[in-house]
C-alpha positions as CSV (number, residue, x, y, z in Angstrom):
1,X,-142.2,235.7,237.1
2,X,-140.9,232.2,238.2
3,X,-136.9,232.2,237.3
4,X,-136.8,229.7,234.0
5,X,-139.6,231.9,232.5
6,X,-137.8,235.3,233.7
7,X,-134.2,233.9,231.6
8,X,-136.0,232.5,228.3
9,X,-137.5,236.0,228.4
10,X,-134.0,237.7,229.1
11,X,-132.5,235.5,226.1
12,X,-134.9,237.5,224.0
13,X,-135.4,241.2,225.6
14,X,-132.1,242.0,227.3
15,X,-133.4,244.9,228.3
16,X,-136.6,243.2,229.7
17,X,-138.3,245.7,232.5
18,X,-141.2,243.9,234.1
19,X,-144.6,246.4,234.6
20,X,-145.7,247.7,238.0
21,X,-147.4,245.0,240.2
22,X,-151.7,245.3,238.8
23,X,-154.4,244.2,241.0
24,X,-156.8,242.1,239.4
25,X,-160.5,243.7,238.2
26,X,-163.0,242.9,240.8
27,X,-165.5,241.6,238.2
28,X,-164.1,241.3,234.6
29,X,-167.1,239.2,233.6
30,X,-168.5,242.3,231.3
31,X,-164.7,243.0,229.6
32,X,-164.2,245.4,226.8
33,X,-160.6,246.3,225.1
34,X,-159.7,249.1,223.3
35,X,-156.1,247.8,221.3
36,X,-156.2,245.1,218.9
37,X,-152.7,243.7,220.5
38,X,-154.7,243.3,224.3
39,X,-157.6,241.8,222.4
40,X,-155.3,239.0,221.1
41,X,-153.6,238.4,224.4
42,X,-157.3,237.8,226.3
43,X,-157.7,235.0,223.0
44,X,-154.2,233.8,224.1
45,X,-154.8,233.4,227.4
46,X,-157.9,231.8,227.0
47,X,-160.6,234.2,228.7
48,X,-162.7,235.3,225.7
49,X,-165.7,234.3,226.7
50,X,-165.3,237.4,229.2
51,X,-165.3,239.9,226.6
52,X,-168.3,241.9,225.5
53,X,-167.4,244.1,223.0
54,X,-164.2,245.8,221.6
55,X,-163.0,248.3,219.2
56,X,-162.1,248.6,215.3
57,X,-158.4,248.0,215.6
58,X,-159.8,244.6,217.1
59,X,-159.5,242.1,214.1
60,X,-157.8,239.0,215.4
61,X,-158.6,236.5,215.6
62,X,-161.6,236.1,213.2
63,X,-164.3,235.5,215.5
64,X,-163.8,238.8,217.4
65,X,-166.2,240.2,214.3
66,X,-168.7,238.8,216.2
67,X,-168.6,241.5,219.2
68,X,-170.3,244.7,219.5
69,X,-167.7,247.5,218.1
70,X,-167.5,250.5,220.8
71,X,-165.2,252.7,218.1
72,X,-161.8,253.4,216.8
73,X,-159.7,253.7,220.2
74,X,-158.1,257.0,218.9
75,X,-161.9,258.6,218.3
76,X,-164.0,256.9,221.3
77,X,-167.5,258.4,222.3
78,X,-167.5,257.1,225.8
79,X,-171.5,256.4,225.1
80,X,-170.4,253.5,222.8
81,X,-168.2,252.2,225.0
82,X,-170.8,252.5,228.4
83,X,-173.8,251.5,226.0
84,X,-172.4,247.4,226.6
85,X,-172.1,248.2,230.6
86,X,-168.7,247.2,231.0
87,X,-167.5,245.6,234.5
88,X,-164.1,246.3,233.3
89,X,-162.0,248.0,230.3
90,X,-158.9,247.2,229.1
91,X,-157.0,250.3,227.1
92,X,-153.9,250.4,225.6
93,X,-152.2,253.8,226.3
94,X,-153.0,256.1,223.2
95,X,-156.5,255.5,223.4
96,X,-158.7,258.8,223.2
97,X,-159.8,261.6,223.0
98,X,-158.7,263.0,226.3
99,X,-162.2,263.9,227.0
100,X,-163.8,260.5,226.4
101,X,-161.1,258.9,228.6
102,X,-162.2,260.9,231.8
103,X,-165.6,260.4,230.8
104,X,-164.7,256.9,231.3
105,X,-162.6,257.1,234.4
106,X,-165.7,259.1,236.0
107,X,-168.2,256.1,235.1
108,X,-167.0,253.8,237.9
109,X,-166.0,251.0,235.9
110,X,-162.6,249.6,236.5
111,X,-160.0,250.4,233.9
112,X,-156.7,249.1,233.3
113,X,-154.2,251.2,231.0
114,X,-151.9,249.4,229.0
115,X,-148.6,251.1,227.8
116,X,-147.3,250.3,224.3
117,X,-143.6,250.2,223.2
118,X,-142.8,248.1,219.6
119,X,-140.4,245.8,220.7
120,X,-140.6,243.0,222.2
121,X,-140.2,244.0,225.7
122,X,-143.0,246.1,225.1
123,X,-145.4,242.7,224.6
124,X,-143.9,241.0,227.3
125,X,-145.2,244.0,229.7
126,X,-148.7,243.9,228.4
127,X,-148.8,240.5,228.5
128,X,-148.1,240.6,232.0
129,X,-150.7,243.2,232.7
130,X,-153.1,241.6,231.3
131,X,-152.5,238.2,232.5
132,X,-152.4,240.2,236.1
133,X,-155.2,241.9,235.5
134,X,-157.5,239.3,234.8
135,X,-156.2,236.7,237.5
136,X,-154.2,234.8,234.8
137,X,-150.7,235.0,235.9
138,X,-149.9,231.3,235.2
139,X,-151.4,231.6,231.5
140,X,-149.9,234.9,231.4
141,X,-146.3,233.6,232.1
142,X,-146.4,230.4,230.2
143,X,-147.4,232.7,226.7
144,X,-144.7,235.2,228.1
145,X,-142.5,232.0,227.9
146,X,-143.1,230.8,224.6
147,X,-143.1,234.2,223.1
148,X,-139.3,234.5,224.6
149,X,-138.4,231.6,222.6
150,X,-139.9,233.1,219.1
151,X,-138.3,236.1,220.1
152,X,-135.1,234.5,220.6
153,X,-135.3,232.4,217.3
154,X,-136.0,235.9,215.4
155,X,-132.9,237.3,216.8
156,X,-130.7,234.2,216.3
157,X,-132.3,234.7,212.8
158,X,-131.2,238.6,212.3
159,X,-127.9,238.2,214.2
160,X,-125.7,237.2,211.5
161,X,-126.6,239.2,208.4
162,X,-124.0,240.7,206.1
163,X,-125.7,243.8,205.3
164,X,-129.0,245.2,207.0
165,X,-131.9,246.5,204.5
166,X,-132.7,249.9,204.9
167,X,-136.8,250.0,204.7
168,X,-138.9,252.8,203.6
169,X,-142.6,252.0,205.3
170,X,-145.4,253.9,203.5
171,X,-148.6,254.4,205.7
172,X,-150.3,255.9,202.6
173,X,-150.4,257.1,198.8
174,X,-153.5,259.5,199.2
175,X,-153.4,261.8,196.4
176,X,-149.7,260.7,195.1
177,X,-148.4,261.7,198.5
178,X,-146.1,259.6,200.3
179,X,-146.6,259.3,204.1
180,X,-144.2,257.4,205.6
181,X,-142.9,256.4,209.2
182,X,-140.3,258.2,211.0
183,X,-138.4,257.3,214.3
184,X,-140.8,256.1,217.5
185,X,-143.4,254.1,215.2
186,X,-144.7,250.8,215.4
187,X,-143.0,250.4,211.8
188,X,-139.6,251.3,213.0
189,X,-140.4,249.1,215.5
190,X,-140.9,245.9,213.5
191,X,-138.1,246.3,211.2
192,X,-135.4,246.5,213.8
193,X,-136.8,243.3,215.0
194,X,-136.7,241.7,211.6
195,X,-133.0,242.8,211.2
196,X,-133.3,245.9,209.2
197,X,-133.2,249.8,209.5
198,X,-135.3,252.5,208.9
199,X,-135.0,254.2,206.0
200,X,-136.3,257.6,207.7
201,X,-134.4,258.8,211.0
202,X,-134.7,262.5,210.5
203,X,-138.5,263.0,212.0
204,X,-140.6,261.2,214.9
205,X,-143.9,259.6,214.0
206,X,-145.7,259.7,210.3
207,X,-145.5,262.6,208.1
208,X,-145.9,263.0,204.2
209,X,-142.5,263.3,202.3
210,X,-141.1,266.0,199.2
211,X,-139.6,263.8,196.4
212,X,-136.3,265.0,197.7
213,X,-136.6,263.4,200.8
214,X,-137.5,260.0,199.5
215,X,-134.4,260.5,196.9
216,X,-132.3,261.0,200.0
217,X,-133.7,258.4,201.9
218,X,-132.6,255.9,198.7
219,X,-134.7,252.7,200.7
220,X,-133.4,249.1,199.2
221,X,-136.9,248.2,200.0
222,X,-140.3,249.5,200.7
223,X,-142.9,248.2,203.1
224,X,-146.4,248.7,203.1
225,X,-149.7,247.5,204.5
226,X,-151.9,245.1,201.9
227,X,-155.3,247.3,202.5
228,X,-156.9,248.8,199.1
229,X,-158.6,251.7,198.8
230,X,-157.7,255.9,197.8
231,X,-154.8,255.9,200.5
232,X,-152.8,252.7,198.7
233,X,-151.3,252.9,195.2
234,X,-150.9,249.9,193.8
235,X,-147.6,248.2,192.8
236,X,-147.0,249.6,189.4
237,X,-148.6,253.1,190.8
238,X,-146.5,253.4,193.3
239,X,-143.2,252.6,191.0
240,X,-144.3,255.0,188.4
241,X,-143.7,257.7,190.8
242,X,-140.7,259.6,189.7
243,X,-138.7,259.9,193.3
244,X,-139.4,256.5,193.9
245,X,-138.4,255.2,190.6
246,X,-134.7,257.1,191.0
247,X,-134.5,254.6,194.7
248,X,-132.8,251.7,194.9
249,X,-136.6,249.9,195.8
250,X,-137.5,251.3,192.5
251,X,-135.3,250.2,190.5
252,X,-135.7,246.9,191.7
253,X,-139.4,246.5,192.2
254,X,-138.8,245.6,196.2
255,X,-141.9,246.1,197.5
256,X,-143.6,244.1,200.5
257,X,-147.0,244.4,201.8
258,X,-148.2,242.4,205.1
259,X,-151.6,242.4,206.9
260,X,-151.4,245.7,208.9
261,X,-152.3,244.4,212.3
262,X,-150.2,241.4,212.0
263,X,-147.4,243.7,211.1
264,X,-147.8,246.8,213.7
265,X,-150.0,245.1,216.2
266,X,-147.2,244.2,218.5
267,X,-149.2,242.0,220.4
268,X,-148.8,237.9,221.1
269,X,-147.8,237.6,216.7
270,X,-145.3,240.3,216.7
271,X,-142.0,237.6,216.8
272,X,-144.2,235.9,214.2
273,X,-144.4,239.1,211.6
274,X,-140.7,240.2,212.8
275,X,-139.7,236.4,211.3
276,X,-141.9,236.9,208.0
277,X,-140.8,240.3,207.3
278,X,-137.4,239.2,207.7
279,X,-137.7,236.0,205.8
280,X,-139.3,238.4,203.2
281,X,-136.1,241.1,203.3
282,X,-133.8,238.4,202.9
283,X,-134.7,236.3,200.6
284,X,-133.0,235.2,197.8
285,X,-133.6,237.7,194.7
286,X,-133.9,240.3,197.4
287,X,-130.5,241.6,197.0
């Protein structure tokens, strides 16, 4: 990274460590992705036209509806994925089964696998895989540049506030059970960067919590994803609940709900949900 790219991005990641050096695909002219965030990044850096397919956590932007679905990336049946004859797969680390995976890796297709921290040096490293990966180190850097700055602008943002939120995410509702996110999640993740804290620090990942434990938890707010269906209560539903009602969300009705992939994605739009969720926290009538 050329030095006046390599500080904007050190005004916004401190702790910025660059990936290993990638070699780029031989032939990425038949490209799939598995990860919605590496999808976005091949939009951003303008090579699109070399993807062939990609998989359900793919959304953004609109017009990747329009390729051939190989799967969810946690539940891949290598067949989907070989069915489009790759030339080259992009994977974000966490993609699976195991089995599936060295199915893949024994197909002699070239695959790149990306890791995935939520923060923002986490998007600055698969940004520059990518961008490595596909020959694009210029486009790579100048969206690694620009990102810094939003980066930096959401921290300028968060740096001065005189109390920090403590936020209750809830994955899901199914059957009036609370499942929420623990330390090590892509939630945690994007509520540090918006200036808040985790209301859950006693568990790692997503599990499903007793009414004691959101009681104890006592979140000012609570964040969810705005999807429907069985595994999302709705507003009033979720208030009703007794634990929640005793919270200091409950009491006041704070309840956000973003776009799930724009919130968790952690991919070029993660500085971009870090500054809505914040804007959201804060707001007046928030307190």
């Amino acid at each position: 990274m050329r030095p006046v790219l390599l500080a904007l991005a050190l005004t916004a990641c401190p702790a910025l460590a660059f990936a290993q050096p990638v070699a780029p695909f031989a032939d990425p002219s038949r490209l799939v992705t598995i990860g919605g965030s590496l999808t976005e990044i091949v939009y951003e850096l303008g090579a699109q036209d070399l993807l062939v397919a990609r998989d359900s956590t793919s959304t953004y932007p609109a017009q990747v509806g329009a390729l051939p679905d190989v799967g969810y990336m946690r539940a891949l049946a290598p067949e989907g994925v070989l069915s489009v004859q790759p030339s080259a797969i992009l994977m974000l680390d966490g993609a699976g089964p195991l089995e599936a995976i060295e199915v893949l890796q024994s197909a002699s297709v070239e695959m790149l696998t990306v890791p995935e921290s939520h923060d923002a040096q986490g998007v600055m490293t698969k940004i520059e895989m990518v961008g490595a990966a596909l020959g694009l180190e210029a486009e790579a850097e100048a969206l690694q540049a620009r990102l810094a700055q939003d980066f930096a602008a959401v921290a300028e943002l968060t740096a001065d506030l005189p109390e920090r939120k403590s936020v209750l995410f809830i994955l899901s509702t199914a059957g009036g059970r609370i499942n929420a996110a623990g330390t090590g999640t892509a939630a945690e993740g994007i509520i540090a960067l918006a200036g808040a804290d985790n209301a859950i620090t006693d568990y790692a990942g997503y599990k499903q919590l007793t009414e004691e434990a959101i009681i104890t938890a006592d979140p000012d707010v609570i964040l969810m994803m705005d999807r429907g269906g069985d595994h999302a209560a709705s507003d009033a539903e979720l208030l009703a609940q007794p634990a929640i009602a005793l919270t200091k969300a409950g009491k006041t009705g704070a309840i956000i709900r973003m776009d799930g992939e724009y919130l968790l994605g952690f991919g070029p739009r993660a500085a971009a949900a870090a500054r809505d969720l914040s804007e959201a926290l804060y707001a007046p009538g928030q307190d």
